[in-house]
N, CA, C and O atoms as a GROMACS GRO file, in nm:
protein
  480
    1UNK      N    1   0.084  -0.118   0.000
    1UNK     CA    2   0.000   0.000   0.000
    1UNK      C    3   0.089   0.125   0.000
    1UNK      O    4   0.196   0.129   0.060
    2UNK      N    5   0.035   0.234  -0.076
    2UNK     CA    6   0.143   0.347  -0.110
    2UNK      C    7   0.114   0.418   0.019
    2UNK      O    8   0.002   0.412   0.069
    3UNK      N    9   0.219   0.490   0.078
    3UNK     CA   10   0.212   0.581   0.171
    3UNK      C   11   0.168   0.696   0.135
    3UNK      O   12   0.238   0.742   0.044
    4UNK      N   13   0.024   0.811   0.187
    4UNK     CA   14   0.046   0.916   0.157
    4UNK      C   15   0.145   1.030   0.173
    4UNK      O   16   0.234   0.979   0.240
    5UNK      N   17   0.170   1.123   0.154
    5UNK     CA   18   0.286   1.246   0.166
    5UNK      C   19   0.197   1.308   0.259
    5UNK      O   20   0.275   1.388   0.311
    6UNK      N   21   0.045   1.333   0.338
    6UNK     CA   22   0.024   1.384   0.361
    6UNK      C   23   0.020   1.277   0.553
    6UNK      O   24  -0.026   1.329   0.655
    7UNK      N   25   0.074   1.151   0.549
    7UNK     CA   26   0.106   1.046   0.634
    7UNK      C   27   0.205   1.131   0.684
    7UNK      O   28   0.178   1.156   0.801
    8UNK      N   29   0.340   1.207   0.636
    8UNK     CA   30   0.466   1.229   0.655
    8UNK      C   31   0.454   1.327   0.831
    8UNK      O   32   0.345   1.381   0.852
    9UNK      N   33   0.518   1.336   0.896
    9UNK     CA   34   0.478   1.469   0.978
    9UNK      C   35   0.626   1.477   1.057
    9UNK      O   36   0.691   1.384   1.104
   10UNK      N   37   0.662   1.641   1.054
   10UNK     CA   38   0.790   1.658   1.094
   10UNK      C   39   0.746   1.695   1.252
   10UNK      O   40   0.659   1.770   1.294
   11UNK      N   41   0.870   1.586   1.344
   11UNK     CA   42   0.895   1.608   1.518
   11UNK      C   43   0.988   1.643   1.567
   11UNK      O   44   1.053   1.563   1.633
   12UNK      N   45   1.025   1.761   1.554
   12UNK     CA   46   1.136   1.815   1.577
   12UNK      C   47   1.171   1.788   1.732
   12UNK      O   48   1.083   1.840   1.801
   13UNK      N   49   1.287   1.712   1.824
   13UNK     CA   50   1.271   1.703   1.970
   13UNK      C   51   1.405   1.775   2.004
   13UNK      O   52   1.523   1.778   1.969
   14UNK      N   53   1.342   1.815   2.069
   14UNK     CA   54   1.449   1.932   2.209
   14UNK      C   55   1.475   1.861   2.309
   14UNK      O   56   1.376   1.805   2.356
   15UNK      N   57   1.597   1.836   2.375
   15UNK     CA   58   1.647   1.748   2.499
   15UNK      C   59   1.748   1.849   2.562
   15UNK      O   60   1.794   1.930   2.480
   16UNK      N   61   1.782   1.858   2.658
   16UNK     CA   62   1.871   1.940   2.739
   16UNK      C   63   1.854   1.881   2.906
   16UNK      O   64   1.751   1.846   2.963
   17UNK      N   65   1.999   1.886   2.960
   17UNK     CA   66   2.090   1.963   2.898
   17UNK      C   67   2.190   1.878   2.823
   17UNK      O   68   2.289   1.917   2.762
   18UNK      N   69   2.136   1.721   2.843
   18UNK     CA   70   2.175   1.618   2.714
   18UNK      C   71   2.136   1.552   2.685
   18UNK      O   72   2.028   1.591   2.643
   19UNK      N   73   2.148   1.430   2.669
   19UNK     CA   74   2.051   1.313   2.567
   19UNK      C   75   2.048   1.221   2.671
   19UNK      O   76   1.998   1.110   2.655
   20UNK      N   77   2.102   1.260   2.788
   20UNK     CA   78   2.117   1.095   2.892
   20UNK      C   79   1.958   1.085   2.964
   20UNK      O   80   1.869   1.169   2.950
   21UNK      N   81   1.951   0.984   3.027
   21UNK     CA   82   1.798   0.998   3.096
   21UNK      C   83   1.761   1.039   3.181
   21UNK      O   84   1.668   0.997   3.249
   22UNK      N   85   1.855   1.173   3.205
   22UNK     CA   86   1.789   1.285   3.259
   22UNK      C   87   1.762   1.434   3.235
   22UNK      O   88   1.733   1.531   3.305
   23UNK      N   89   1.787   1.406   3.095
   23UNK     CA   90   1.755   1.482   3.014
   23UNK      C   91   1.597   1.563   3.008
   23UNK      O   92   1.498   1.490   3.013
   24UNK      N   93   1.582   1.684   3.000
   24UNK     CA   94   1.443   1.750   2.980
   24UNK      C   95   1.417   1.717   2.859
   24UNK      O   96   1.518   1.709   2.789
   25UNK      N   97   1.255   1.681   2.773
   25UNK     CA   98   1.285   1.642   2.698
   25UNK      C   99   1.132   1.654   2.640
   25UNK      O  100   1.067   1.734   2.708
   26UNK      N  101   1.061   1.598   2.538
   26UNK     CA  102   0.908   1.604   2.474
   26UNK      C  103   0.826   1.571   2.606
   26UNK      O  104   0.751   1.652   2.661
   27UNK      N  105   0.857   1.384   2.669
   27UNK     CA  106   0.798   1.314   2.711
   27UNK      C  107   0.769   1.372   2.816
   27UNK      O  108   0.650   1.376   2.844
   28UNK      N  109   0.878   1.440   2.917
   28UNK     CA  110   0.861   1.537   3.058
   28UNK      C  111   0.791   1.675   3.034
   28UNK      O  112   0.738   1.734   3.129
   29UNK      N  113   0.792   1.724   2.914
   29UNK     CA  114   0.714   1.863   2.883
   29UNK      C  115   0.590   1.781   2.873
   29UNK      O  116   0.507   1.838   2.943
   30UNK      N  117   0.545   1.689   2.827
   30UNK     CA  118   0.373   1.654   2.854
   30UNK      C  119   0.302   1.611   2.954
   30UNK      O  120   0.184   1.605   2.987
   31UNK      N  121   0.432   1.576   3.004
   31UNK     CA  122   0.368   1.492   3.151
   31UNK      C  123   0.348   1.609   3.208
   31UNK      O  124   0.229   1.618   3.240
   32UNK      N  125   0.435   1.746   3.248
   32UNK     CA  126   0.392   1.888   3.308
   32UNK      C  127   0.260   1.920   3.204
   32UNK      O  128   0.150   1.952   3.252
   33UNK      N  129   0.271   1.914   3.123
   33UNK     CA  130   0.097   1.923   3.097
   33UNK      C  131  -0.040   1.877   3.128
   33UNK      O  132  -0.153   1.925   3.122
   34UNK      N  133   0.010   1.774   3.161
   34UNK     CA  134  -0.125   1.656   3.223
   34UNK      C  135  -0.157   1.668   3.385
   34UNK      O  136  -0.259   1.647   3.451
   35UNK      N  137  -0.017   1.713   3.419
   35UNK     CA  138  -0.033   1.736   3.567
   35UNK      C  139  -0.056   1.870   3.602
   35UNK      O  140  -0.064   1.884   3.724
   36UNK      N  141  -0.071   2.002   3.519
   36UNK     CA  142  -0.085   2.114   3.485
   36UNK      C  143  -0.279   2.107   3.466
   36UNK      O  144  -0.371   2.168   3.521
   37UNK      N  145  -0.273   2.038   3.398
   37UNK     CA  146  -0.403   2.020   3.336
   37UNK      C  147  -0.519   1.913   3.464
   37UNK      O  148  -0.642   1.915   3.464
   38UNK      N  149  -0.437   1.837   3.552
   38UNK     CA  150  -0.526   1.733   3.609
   38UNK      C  151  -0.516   1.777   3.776
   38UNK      O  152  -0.623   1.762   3.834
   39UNK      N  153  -0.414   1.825   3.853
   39UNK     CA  154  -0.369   1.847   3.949
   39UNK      C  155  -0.342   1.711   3.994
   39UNK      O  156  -0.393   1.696   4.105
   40UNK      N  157  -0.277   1.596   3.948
   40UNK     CA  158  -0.263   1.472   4.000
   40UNK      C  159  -0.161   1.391   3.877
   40UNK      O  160  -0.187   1.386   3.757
   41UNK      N  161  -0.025   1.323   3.955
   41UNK     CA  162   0.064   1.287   3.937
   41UNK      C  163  -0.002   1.141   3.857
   41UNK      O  164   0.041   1.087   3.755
   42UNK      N  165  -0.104   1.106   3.928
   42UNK     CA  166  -0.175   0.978   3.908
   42UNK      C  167  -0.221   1.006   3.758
   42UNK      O  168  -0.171   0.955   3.658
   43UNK      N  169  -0.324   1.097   3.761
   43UNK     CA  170  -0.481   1.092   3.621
   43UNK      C  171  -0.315   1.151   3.504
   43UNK      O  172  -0.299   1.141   3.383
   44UNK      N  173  -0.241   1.198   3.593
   44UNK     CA  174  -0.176   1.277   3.441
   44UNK      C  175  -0.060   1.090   3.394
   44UNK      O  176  -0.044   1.054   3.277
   45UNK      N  177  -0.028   1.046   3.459
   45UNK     CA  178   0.047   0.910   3.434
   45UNK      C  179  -0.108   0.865   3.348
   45UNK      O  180  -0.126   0.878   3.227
   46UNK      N  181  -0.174   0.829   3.417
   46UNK     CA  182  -0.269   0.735   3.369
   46UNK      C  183  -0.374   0.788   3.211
   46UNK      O  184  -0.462   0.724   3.153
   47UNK      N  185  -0.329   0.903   3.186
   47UNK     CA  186  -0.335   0.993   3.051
   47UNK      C  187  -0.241   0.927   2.983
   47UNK      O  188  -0.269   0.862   2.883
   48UNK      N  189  -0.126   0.937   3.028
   48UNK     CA  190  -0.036   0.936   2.880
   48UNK      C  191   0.000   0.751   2.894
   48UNK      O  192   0.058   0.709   2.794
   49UNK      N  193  -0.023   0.658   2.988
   49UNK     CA  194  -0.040   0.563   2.974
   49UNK      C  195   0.081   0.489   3.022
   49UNK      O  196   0.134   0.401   2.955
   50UNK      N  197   0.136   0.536   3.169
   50UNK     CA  198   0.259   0.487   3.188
   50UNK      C  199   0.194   0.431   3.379
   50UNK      O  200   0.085   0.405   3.432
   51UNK      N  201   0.272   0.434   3.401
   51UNK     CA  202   0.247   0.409   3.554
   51UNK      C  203   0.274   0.517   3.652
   51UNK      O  204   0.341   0.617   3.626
   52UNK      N  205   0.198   0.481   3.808
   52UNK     CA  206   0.234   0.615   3.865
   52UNK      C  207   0.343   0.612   3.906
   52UNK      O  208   0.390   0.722   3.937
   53UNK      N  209   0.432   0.491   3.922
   53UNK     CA  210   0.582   0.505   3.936
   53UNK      C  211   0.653   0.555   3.899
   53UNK      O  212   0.738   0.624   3.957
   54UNK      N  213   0.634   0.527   3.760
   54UNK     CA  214   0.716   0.601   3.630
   54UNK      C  215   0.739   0.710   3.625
   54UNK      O  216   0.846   0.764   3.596
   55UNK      N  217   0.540   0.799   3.682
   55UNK     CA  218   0.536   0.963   3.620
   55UNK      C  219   0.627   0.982   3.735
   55UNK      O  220   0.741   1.020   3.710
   56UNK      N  221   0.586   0.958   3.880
   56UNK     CA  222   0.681   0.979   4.004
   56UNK      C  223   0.838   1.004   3.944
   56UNK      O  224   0.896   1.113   3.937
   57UNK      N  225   0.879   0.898   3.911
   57UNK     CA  226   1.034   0.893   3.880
   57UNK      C  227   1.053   0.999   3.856
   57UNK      O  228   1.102   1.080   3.934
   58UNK      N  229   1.008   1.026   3.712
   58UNK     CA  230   1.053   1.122   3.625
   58UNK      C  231   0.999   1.285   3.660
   58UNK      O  232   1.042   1.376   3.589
   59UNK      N  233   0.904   1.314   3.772
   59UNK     CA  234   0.869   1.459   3.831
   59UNK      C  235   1.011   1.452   3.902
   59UNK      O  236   1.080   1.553   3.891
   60UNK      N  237   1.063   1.345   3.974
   60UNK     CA  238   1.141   1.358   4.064
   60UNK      C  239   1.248   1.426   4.031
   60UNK      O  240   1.286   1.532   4.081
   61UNK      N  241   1.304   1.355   3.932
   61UNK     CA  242   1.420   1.317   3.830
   61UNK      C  243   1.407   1.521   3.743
   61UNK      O  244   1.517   1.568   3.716
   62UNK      N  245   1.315   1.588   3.720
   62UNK     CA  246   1.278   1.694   3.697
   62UNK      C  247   1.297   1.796   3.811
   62UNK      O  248   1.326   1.915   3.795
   63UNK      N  249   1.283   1.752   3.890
   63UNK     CA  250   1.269   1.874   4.032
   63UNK      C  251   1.421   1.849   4.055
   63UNK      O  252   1.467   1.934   4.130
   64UNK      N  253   1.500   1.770   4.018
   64UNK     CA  254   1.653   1.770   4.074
   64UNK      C  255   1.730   1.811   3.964
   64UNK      O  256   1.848   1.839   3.985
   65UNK      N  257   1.668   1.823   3.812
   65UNK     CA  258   1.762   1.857   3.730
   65UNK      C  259   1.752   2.028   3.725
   65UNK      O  260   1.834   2.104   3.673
   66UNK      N  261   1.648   2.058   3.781
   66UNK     CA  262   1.672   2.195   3.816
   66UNK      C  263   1.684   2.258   3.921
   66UNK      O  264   1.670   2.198   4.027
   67UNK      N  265   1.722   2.434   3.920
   67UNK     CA  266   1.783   2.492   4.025
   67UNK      C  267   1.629   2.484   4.151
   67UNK      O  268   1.663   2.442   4.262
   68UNK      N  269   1.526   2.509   4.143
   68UNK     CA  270   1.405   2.473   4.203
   68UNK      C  271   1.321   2.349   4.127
   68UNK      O  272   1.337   2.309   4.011
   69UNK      N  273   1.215   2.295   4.239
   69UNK     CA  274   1.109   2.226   4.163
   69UNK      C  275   1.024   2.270   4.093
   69UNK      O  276   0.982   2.386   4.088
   70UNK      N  277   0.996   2.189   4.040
   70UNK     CA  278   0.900   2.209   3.861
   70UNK      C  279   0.738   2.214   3.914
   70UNK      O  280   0.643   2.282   3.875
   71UNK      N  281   0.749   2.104   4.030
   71UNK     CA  282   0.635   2.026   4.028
   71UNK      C  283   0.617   2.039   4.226
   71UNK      O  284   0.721   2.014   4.288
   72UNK      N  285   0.519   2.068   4.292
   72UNK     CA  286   0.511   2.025   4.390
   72UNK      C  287   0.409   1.921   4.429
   72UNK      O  288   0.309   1.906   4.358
   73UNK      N  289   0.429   1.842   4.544
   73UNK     CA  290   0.279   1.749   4.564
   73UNK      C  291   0.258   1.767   4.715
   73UNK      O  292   0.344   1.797   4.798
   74UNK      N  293   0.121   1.743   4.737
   74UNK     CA  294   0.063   1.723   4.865
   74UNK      C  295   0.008   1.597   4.892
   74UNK      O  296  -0.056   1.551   4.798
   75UNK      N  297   0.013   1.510   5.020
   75UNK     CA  298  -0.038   1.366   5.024
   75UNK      C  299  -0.155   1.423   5.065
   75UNK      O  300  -0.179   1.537   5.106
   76UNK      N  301  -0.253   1.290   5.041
   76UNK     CA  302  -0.374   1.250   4.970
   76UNK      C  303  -0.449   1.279   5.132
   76UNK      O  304  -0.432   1.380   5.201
   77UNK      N  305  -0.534   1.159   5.166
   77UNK     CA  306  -0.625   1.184   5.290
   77UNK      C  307  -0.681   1.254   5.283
   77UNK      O  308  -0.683   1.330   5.187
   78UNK      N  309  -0.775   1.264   5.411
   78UNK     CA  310  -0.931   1.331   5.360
   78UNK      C  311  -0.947   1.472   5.280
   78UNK      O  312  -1.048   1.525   5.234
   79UNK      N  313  -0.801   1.518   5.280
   79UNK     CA  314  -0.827   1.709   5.223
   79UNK      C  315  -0.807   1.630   5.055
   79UNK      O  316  -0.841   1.698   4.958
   80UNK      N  317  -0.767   1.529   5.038
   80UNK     CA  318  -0.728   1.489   4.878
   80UNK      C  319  -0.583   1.545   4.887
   80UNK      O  320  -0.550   1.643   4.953
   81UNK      N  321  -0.483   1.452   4.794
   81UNK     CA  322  -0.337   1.572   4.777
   81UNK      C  323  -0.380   1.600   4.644
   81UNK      O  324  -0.493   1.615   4.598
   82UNK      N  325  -0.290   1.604   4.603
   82UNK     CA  326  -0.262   1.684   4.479
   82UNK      C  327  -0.113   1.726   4.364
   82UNK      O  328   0.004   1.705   4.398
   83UNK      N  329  -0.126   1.745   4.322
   83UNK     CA  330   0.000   1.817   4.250
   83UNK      C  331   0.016   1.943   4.183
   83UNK      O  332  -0.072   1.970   4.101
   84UNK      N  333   0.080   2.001   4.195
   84UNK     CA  334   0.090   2.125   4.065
   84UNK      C  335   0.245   2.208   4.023
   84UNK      O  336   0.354   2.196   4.078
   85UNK      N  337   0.215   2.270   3.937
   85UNK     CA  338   0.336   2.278   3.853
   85UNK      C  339   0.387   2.433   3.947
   85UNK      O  340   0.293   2.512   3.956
   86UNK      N  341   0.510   2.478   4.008
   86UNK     CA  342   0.552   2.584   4.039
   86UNK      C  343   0.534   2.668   3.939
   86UNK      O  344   0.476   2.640   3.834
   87UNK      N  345   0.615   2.840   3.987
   87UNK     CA  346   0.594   2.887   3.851
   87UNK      C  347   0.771   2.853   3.782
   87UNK      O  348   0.819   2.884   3.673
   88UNK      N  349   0.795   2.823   3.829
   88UNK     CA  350   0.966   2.770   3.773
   88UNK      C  351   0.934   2.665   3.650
   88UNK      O  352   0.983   2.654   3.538
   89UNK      N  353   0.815   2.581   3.731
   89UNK     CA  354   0.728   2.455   3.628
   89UNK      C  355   0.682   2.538   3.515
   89UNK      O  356   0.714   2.518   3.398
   90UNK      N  357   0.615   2.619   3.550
   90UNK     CA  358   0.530   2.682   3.446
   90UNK      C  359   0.626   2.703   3.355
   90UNK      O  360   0.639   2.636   3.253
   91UNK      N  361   0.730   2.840   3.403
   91UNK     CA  362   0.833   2.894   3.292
   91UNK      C  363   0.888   2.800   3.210
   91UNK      O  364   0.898   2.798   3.088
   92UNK      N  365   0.931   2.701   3.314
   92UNK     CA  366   0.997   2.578   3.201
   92UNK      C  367   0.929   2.525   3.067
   92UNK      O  368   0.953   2.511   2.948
   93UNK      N  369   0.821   2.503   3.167
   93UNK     CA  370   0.709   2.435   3.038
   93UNK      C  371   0.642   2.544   2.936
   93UNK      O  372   0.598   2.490   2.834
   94UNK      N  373   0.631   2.640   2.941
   94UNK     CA  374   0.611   2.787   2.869
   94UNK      C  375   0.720   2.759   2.754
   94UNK      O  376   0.675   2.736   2.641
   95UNK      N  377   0.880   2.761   2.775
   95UNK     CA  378   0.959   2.860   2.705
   95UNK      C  379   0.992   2.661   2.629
   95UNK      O  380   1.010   2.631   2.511
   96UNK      N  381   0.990   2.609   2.697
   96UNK     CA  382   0.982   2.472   2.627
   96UNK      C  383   0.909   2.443   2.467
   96UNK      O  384   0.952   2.394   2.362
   97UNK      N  385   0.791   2.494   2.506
   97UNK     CA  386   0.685   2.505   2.463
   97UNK      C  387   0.698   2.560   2.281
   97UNK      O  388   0.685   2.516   2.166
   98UNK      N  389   0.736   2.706   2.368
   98UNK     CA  390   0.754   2.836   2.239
   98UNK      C  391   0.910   2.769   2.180
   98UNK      O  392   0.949   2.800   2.068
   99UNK      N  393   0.967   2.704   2.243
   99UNK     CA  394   1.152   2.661   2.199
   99UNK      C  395   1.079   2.520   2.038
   99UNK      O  396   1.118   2.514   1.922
  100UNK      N  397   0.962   2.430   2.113
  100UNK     CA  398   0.945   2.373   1.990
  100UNK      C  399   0.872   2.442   1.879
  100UNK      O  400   0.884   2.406   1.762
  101UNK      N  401   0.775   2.572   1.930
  101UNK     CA  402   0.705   2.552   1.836
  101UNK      C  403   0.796   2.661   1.711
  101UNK      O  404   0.744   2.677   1.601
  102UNK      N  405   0.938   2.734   1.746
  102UNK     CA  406   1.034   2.804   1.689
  102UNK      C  407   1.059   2.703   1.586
  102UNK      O  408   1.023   2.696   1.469
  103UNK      N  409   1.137   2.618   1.668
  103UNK     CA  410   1.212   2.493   1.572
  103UNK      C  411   1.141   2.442   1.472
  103UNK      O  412   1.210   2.409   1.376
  104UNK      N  413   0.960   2.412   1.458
  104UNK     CA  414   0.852   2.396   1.374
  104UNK      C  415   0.893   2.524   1.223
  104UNK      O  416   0.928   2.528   1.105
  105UNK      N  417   0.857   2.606   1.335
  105UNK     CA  418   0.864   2.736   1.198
  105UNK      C  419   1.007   2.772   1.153
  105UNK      O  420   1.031   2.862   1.073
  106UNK      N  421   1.070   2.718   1.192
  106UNK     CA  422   1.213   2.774   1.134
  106UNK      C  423   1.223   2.639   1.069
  106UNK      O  424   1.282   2.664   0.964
  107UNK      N  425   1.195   2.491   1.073
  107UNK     CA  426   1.232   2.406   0.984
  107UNK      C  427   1.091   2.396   0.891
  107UNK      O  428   1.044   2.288   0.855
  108UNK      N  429   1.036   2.518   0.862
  108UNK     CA  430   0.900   2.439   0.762
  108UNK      C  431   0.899   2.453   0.643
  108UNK      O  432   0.804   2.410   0.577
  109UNK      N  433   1.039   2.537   0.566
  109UNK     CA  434   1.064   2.544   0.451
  109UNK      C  435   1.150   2.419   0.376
  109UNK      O  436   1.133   2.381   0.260
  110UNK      N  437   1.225   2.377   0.451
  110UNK     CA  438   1.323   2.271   0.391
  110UNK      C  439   1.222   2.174   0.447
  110UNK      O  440   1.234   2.084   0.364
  111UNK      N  441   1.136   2.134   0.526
  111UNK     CA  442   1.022   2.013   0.536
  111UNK      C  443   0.966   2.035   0.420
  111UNK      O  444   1.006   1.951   0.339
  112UNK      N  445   0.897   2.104   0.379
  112UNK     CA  446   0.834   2.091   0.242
  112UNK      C  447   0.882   2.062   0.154
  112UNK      O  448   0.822   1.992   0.073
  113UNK      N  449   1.029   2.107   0.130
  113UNK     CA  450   1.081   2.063  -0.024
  113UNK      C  451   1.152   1.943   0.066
  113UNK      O  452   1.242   2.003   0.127
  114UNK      N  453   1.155   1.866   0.087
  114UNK     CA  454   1.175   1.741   0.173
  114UNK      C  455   1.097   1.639   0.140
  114UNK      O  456   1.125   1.531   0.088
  115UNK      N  457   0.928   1.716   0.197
  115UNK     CA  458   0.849   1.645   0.162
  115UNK      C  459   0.808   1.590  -0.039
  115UNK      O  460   0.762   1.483  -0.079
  116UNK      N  461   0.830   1.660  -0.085
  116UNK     CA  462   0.844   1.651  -0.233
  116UNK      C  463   0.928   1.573  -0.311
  116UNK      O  464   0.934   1.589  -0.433
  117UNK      N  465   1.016   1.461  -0.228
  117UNK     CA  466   1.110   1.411  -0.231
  117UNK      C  467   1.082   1.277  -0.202
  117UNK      O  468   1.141   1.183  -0.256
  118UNK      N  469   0.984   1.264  -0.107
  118UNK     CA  470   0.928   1.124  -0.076
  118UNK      C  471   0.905   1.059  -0.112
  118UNK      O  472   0.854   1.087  -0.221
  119UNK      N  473   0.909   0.939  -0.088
  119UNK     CA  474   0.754   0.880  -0.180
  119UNK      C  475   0.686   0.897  -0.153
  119UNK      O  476   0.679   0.950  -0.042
  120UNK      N  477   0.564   0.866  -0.232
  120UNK     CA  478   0.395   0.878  -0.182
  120UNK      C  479   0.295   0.778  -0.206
  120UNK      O  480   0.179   0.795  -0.167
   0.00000   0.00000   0.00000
């Protein structure tokens, strides 16, 4: 079956401050979205389909690769805990944000004549 050209889609990924696995990176900018978006370490893991261990790890693994935390949490019991993003979280995830969607528009001329190149 022929592939369409319109199948193709450019992902430009940003990692810092290197490629090792503790690197900032797509997967940790969404997870601050889900937990931005859910107030819970849990519903935002259980969004993107990982475990709450996992998201744990990696908030953790986030709050130590920077100079403050990204992310704070409160335990659960009768008030409910919670989570939410500092504004250090926020900024990060903000300029993260605008850093991919640069790299989009600055690579969308050579993607196109790229794309013309494909098969289809």
């Amino acid at each position: 079956m022929a592939r369409s050209v319109l199948a193709f889609e450019l992902q430009p990924r940003l990692r810092f401050p290197h490629a090792g696995r503790e690197a900032f990176g797509p997967g940790k900018a969404e997870l601050l979205c889900h937990i931005a978006a859910t107030g819970s370490i849990r519903t935002a893991a259980t969004e993107m389909g990982m475990s709450y261990h996992r998201a744990w790890q990696l908030v953790k693994g986030m709050n130590l690769l920077f100079r403050v935390p990204l992310v704070t949490v409160s335990r659960g019991g009768g008030t409910g805990g919670g989570a939410h993003l500092t504004r250090a979280g926020e900024e990060v995830l903000t300029r993260y944000t605008r850093m991919e969607q640069a790299c989009a528009g600055a690579t969308r001329t050579d993607w196109q004549a790229l794309l013309r190149l494909l098969r289809k």
